[in-house]
C-alpha positions in Angstrom: -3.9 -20.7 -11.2 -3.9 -18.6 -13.8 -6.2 -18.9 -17.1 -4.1 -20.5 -20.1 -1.1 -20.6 -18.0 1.0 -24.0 -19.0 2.1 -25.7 -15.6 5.1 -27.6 -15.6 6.5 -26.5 -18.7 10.4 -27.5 -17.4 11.3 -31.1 -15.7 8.6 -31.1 -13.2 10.6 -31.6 -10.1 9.1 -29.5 -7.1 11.7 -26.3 -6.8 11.5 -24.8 -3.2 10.7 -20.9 -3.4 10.8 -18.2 -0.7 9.0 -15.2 -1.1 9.8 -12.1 0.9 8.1 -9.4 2.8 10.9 -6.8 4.0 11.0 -5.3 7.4 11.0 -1.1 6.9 14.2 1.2 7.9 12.5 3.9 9.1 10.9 4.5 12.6 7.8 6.6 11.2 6.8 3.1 9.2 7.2 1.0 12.2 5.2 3.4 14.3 2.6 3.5 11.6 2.5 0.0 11.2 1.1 -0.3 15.2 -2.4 1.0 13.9 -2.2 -0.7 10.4 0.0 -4.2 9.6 -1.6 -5.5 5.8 -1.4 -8.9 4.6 1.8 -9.3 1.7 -0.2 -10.2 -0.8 1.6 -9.5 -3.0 3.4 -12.3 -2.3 -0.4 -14.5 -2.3 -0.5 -13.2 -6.0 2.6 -14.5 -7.0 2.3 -17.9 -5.1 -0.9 -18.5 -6.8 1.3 -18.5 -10.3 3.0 -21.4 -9.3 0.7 -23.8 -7.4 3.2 -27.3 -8.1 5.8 -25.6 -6.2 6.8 -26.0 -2.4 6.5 -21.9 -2.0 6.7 -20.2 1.7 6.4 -17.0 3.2 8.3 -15.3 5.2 7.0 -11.5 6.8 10.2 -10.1 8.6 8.7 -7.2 9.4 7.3 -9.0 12.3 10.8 -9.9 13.2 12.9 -8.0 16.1 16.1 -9.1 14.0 15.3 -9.5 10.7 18.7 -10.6 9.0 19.2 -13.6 11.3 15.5 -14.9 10.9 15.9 -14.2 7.3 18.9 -16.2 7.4 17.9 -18.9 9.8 14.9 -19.6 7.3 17.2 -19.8 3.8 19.4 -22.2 5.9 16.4 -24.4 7.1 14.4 -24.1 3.7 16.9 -23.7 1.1 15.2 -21.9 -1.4 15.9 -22.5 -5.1 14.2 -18.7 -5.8 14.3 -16.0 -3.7 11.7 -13.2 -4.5 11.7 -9.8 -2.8 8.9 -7.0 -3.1 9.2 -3.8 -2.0 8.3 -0.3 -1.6 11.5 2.5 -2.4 11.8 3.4 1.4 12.3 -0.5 1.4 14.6 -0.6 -1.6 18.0 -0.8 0.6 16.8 -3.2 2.8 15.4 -5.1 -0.3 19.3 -5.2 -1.5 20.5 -5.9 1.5 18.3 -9.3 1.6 19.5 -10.1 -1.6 23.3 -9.9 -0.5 22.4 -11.9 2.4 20.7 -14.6 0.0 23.4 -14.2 -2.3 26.2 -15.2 0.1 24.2 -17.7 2.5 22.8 -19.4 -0.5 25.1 -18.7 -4.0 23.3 -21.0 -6.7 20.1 -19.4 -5.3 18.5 -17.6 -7.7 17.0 -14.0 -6.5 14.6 -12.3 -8.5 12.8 -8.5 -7.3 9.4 -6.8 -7.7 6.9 -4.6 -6.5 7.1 -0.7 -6.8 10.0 0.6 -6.6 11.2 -2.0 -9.1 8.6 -1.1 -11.7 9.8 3.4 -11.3 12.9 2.6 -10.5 14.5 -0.2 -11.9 18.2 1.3 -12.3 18.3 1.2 -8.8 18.6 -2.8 -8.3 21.2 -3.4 -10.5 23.2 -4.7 -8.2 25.7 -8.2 -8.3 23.2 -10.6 -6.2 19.9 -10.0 -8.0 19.2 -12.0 -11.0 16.0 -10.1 -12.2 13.9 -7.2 -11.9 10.3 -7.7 -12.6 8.4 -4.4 -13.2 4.9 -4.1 -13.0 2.5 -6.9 -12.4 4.6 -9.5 -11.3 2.2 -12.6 -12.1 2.8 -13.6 -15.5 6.3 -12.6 -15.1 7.4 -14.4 -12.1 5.5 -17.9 -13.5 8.3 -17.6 -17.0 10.5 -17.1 -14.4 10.2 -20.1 -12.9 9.2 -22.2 -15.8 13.0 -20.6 -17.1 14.7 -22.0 -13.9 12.8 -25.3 -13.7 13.9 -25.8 -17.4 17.9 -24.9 -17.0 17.5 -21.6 -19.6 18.4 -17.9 -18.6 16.1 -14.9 -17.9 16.6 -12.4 -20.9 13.7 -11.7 -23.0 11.0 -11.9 -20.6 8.6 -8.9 -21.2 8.7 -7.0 -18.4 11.6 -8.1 -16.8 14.9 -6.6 -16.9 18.3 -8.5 -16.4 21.1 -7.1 -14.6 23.8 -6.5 -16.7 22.0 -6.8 -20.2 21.4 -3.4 -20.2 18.0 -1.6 -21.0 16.3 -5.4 -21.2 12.3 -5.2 -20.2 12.7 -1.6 -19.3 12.5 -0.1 -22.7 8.7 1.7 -21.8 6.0 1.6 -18.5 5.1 -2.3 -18.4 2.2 -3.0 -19.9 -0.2 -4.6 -17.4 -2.7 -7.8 -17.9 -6.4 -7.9 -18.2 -7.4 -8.6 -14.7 -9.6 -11.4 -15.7 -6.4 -13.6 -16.5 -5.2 -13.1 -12.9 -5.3 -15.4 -10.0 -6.7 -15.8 -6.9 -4.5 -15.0 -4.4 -3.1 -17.3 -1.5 -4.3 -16.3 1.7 -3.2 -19.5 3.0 0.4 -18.9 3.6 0.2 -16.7 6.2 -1.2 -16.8 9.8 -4.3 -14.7 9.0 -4.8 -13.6 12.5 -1.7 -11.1 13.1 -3.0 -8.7 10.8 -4.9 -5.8 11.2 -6.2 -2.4 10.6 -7.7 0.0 12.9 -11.6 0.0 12.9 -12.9 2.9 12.9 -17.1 3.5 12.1 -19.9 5.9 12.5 -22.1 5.1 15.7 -19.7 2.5 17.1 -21.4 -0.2 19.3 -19.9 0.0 22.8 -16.9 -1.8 23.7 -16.4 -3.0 20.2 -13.2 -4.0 19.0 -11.0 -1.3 17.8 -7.8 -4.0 16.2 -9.9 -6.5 14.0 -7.8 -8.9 12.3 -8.2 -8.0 8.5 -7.7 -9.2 5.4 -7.3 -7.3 2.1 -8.9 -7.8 -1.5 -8.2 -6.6 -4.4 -10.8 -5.5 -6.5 -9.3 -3.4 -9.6 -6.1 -1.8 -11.3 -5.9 1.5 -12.2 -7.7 5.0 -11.8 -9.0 7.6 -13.9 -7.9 10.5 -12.7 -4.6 12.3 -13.2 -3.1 13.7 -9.9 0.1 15.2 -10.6 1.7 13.7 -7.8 0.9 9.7 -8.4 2.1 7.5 -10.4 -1.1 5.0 -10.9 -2.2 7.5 -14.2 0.8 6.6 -15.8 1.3 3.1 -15.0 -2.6 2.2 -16.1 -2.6 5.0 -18.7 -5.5 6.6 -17.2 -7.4 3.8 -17.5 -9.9 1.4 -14.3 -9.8 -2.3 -15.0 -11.6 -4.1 -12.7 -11.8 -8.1 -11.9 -14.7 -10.4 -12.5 -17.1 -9.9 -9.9 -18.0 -13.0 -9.0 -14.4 -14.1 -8.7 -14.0 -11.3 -6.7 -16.8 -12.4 -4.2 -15.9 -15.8 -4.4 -12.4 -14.7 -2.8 -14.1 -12.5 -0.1 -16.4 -15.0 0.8 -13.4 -17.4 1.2 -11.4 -15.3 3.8 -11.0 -16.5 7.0 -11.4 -13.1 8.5 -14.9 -11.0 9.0 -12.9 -7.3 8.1 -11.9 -6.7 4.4 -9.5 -3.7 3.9 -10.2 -3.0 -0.3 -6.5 -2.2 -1.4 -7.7 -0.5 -5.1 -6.8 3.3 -5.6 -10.8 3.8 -6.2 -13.4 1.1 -5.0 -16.3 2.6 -6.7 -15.2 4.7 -10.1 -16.8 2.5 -12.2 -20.0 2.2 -10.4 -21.3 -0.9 -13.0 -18.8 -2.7 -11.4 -19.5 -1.9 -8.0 -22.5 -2.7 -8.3 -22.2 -6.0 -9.9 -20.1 -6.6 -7.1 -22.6 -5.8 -4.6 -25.0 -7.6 -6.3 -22.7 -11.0 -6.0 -21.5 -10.6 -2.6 -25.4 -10.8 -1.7 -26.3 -13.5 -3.8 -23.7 -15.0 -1.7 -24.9 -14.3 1.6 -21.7 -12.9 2.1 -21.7 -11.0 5.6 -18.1 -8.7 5.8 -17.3 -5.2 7.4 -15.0 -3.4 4.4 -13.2 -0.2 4.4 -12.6 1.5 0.8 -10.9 3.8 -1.2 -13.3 6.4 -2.7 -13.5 9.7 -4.5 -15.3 13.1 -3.1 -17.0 13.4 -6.9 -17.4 9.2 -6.7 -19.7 9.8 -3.9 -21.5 12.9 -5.0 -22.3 11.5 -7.9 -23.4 7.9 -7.0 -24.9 8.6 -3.2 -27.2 5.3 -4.0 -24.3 3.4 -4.4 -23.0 4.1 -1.3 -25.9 3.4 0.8 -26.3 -0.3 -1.0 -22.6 -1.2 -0.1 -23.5 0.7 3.4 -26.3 -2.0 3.8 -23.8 -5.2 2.8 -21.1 -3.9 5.6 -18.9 -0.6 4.0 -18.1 0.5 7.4 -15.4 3.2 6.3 -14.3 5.3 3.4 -10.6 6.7 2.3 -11.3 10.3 0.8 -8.4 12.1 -0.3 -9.2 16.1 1.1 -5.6 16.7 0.2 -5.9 20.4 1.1 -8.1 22.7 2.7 -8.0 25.0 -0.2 -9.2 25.4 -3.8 -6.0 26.8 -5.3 -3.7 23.9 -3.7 -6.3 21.4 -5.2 -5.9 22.6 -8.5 -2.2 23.1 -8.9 -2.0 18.7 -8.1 -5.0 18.6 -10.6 -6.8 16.7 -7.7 -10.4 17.0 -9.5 -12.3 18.2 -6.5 -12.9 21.6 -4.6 -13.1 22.0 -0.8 -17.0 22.2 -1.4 -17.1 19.0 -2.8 -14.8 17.1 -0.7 -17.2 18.4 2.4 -20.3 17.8 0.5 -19.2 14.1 0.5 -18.0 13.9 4.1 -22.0 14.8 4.7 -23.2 12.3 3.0 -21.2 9.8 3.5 -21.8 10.3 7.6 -25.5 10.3 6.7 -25.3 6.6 5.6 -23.3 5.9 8.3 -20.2 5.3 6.7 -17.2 7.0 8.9 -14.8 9.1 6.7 -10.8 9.0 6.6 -9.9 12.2 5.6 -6.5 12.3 4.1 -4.6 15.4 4.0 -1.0 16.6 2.6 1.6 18.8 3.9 4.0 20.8 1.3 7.5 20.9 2.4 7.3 24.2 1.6 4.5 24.4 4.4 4.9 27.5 7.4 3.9 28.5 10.5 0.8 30.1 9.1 -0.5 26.9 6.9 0.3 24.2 10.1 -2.3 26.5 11.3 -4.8 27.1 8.8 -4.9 23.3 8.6 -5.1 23.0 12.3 -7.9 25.1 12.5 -10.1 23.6 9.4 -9.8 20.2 10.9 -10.6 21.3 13.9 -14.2 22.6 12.6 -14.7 19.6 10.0 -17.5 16.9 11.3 -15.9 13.7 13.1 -13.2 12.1 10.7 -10.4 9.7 11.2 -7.9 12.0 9.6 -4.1 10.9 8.6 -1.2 13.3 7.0 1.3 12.8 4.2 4.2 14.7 3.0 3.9 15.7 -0.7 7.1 13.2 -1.9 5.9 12.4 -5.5 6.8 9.1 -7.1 9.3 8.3 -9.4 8.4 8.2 -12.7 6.2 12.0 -12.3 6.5 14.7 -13.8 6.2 16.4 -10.2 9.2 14.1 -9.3 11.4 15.0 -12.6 10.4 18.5 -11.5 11.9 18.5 -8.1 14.8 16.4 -8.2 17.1 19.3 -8.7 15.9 20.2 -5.7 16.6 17.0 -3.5 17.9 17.5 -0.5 19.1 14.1 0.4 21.9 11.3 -1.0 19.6 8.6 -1.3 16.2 10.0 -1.6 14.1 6.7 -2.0 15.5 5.9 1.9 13.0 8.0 3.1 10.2 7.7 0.3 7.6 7.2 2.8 5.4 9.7 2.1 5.9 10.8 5.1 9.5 12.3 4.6 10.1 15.8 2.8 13.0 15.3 0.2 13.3 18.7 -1.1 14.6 21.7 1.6 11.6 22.6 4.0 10.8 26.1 4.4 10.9 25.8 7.7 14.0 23.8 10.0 13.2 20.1 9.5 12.8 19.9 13.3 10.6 22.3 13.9 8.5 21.3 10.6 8.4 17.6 12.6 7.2 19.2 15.5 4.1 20.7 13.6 3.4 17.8 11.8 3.1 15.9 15.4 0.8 18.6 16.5 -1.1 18.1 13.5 -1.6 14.6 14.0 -2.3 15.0 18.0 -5.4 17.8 17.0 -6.7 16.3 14.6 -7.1 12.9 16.9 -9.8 14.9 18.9 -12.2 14.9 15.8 -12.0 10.5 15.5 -15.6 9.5 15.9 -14.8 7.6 18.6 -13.4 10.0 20.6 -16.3 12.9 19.7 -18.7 9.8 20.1 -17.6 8.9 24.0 -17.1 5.3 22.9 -16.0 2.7 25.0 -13.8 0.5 23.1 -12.8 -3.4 23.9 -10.9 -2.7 27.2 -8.0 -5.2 25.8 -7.3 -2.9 23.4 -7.1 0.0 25.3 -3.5 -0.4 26.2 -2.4 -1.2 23.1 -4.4 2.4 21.4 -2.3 4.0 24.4 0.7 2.5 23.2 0.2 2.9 19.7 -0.3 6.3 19.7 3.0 7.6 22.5 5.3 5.4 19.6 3.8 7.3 17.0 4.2 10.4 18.9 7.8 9.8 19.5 8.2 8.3 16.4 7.8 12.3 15.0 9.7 13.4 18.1 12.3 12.1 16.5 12.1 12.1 12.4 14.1 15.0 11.9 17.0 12.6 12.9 16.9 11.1 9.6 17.8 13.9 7.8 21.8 15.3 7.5 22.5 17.5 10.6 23.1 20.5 8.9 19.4 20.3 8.2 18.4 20.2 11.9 
């Protein structure tokens, strides 16, 4: 429940509410999704809003045909609320779900959220969806509620914007809560076991397994720093807000599952914090494996840090390399050099924390930088590396910048970060082709493999096929693009 939130505010009856995890459009997601599949919650945080209300989940992207489970369920459950959350490379099918809600269902109510709702808004104002919450959805979505449960409309809820009433909630960025006031998140509606991340960790025991079911916490909003390309600096105004600790441990203590994936944009930026989290977790006797989110200059700066949270279980770390050069670093006013992103990878291996290296491609990208980026990977120490496709958010500068230049009708179809959506410099199938290589090399460097070792020999067909759909997954990408592009 949420502090000082008035429950039951409207006629008390119990009003049935379905709350919606979309199933992705593109093939690159679904091939991802074979190594990583997160809990919605999302979803958790808005259930916990409304804890006197019959609410379900439903997570189609588990489904192999989405719009008839969706359907089946509205029919069987008939929902008072629908609520739909999504990324903007889920935005259509988010509309979509609404129109099928809309016509299985018509005095249904269907309400939005998520991202692309808070950057994007115009986008969803559509006939079928009744309101658009941008931002944090909690506060929000329990007026909501309290509205329908008493009979009154939606307009004037801050942070909500009503098809149709023009510019209504969306007049600024929504301004967000102080975490403290949130609540704890339902894991509860959700079979806890079908997700997971893969594990990856320095000095692996043998045969361990490489697919733990995971759960996710959220420690903090917010970030600090001011990358060009993301929209986090503007949404939280530069600023870090973290939650209570102890409420935070309280909830990872709680979780049925022994792996914690920390779902903040930096774990460890305010290092008060993190270590006031530490410090609960242990008075707890709390016993988890984590993988973070972290900063190069985080880590260089606060190497104790790291080895206390390496002592409680912080198997892993997310560092954003970005590019394997200076100049490149300081045009996306990363905040970090090459030395310093390496100096980190050292020390973070040293501790025994395993590194995920994350690295970006430019559309503009050539023969001659697939290589250069080949090549620096292939002399880095053992890292779990990944790739993205510079595709700024809405709501950038880096996105206003380039939109002239967008080479697509609907660009947030394919705003999966893995996508170009301005012209590539070279033809988009042969820039697919790289990027596969890319991926392929740089698989050579996973501790595990540079290790030799064995993994849990159930999971060995499943890396096997993980890894030929994500192959052909990029075999393929440049079919989403216009032919003329080919």
């Amino acid at each position: 429940m949420v502090p000082g939130m008035v429950i039951g505010r409207g006629t008390g009856r119990r009003l049935r509410i379905l709350l919606v995890k979309p199933k992705a459009r593109l093939g690159l997601v679904h091939a991802l999704q074979r190594f990583q599949l997160l809990e919605p919650i999302e979803l958790g945080y808005l259930a916990a809003t409304v804890p006197e209300h019959d609410v379900r989940v439903i997570d189609l992207r588990f489904s192999w045909s989405e719009d008839a489970e969706f359907l089946r369920t509205l029919c069987r459950f008939r929902p008072d609320l629908v609520g739909i959350s999504g990324y903007s490379h889920e935005a259509s099918r988010v509309k979509e779900l609404a129109g099928i809600a809309r016509r299985a269902l018509p005095d249904c109510r269907v309400v939005v959220g998520g991202h692309h709702a808070t950057v994007a808004p115009e986008d969803y104002e559509i006939e079928g969806i009744d309101a658009i919450v941008r931002g944090e959805g909690c506060a929000p979505f329990r007026e909501l509620v309290d509205r329908m449960d008493a009979g009154e409309g939606f307009g004037g809820i801050p942070a909500v914007r009503v098809p149709g009433d023009g510019a209504s909630g969306d007049d600024d960025w929504p301004s967000f809560p102080d975490p403290a006031t949130m609540p704890v998140p339902r894991h509860d509606l959700w079979d806890p076991r079908r997700y997971f991340c893969v594990w990856v960790r320095e000095n692996a025991r043998r045969f361990e397994r490489l697919f733990p079911p995971t759960s996710m916490v959220r420690t903090s909003f917010g970030c600090k720093m001011k990358c060009s390309f993301c929209i986090v600096p503007k949404l939280f105004a530069g600023r870090h807000q973290p939650r209570p600790a102890a409420q935070v441990a309280e909830e990872i203590a709680a979780l049925p599952n022994d792996h914690v994936y920390f779902c903040d944009d930096e774990n460890f930026i305010d290092e008060a914090f993190a270590s006031e989290l530490a410090d609960e977790l242990e008075r707890r006797g709390v016993r988890k494996r984590y993988f973070a989110w972290a900063r190069a200059t985080t880590v260089n700066r606060s190497p104790d840090l790291f080895k206390r949270w390496r002592a409680i279980g912080l198997d892993a770390a997310f560092l954003g390399f970005e590019f394997p050069d200076d100049e490149q670093l300081r045009a996306t006013r990363k905040g970090s050099t090459v030395a310093q992103n390496e100096m980190a990878h050292d020390r973070l291996r040293s501790l025994g924390i395993a590194v995920h290296a994350a690295f970006m491609l430019m559309p503009e990208s050539g023969m001659d930088d697939f290589a250069r980026l080949r090549n620096y990977v292939a002399g880095m120490p053992p890292a779990q590396c990944s790739f993205t496709v510079c595709t700024p958010s809405p709501g950038t500068d880096d996105y206003q910048a380039m939109q002239s230049r967008i080479c697509v009708d609907n660009p947030h179809d394919l705003h999966d970060c893995m996508h170009p959506l301005v012209p590539t410099r070279l033809p988009i199938k042969t820039f697919f082709h790289e990027y596969g290589r890319q991926i392929r090399e740089a698989g050579k460097r996973n501790p595990l493999r540079v290790q030799q070792r064995p993994v849990h020999i159930g999971d060995v067909p499943r890396l096997i096929n993980a890894e030929t759909r994500y192959s052909r997954a990029f075999s393929k990408a440049y079919k989403d693009f216009p032919r003329e592009m080919w």
